[in-house]
N, C-alpha and C positions, 0 to 999 in steps of 0.2 A: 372530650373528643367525640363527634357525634360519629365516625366511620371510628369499626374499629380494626380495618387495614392501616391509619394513618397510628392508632395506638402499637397496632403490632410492629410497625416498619420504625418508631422511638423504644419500642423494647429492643429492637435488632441493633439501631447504633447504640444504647446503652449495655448491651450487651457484648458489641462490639470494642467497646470505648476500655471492658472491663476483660480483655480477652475470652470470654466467654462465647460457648457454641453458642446460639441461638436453635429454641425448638420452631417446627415450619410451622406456617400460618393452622393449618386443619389440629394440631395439637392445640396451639394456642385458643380456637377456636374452643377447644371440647371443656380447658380448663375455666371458660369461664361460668357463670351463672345462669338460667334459667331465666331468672328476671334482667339481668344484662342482653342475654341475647332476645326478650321479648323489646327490652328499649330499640336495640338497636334493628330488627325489624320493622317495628314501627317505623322510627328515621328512613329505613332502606324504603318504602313503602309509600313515604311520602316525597322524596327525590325520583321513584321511580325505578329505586333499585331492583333486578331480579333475583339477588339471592337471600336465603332465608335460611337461619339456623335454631335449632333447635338442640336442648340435651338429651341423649340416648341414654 
């Protein structure tokens, strides 16, 4: 999945699907990697996306 709004909102119906809360996107966001969120700036970056994530 090169957005990973389209990965988060397949976590949510599978999460859904399993009666499970789902955590909001800005968690999802934090749990992932360093090198996952460099990919997916890149991607964003070259569609033109404006937003940019980074691990604190």
């Amino acid at each position: 999945m090169t957005d990973y709004r389209q990965g988060y909102e397949f976590y949510r119906q599978i999460s859904d699907q399993h009666g499970l809360e789902p955590i909001n996107f800005h968690y999802y966001i934090l749990s992932l990697s360093q090198q996952q969120l460099d990919a997916y700036n890149e991607q964003a970056k070259m569609i033109g996306g404006p937003i940019e994530y980074e691990v604190s």
